[in-house]
matplotlib code that plots the C-alpha trace (Angstrom):
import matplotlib.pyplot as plt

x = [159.4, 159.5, 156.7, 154.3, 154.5, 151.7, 154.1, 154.3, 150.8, 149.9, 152.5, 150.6, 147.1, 148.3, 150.1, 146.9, 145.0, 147.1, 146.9, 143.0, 141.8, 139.5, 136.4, 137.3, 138.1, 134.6, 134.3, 137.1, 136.7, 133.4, 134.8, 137.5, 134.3, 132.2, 135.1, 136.0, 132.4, 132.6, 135.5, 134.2, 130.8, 132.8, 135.0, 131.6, 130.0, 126.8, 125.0, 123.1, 125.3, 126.1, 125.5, 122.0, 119.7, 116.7, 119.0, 118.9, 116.9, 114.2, 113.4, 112.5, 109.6, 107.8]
y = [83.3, 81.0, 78.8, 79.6, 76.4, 75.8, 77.5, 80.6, 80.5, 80.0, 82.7, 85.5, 84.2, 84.6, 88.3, 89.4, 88.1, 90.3, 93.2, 93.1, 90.9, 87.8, 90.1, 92.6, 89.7, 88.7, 92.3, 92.6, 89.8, 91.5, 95.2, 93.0, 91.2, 94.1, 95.7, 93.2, 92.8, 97.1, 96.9, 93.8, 95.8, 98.7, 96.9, 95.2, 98.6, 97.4, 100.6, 99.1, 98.6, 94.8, 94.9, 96.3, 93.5, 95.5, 98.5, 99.1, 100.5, 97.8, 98.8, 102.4, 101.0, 99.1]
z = [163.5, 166.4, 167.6, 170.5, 173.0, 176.0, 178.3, 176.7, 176.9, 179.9, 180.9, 178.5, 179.8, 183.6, 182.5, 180.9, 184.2, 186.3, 184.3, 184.1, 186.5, 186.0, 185.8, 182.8, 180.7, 179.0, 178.9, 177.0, 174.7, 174.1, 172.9, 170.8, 168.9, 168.8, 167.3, 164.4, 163.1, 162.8, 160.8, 158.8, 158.1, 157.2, 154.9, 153.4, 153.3, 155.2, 156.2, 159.3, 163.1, 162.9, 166.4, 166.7, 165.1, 162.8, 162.6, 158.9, 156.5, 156.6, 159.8, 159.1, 156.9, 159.7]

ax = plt.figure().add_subplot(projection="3d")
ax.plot(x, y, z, "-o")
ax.set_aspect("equal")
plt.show()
């Protein structure tokens, strides 16, 4: 598998740029986390949405 240098890099970051834009890329960074920590919960097999803090069953009893 080769090695990923600086330059190849650089040239992804400024492909991804184009494709995108400078804008949609927090947003998109977002979605990616958001997306990770579902799958992660899931895996777990946490019932409450790790993204909505007080979203479980503790927070029906309140």
């Amino acid at each position: 598998m080769p090695n990923i240098g600086p330059w190849e890099l650089l040239i992804i970051l400024f492909i991804v740029v184009l494709i995108f834009g400078a804008g949609k890329i927090p947003q998109l960074g977002k979605s990616l986390g958001e997306g990770i920590r579902n799958f992660q919960a899931s895996i777990k097999g946490d019932k409450k949405d790790p993204t909505k803090p007080g979203a479980g069953p503790e927070a029906k009893n309140n």
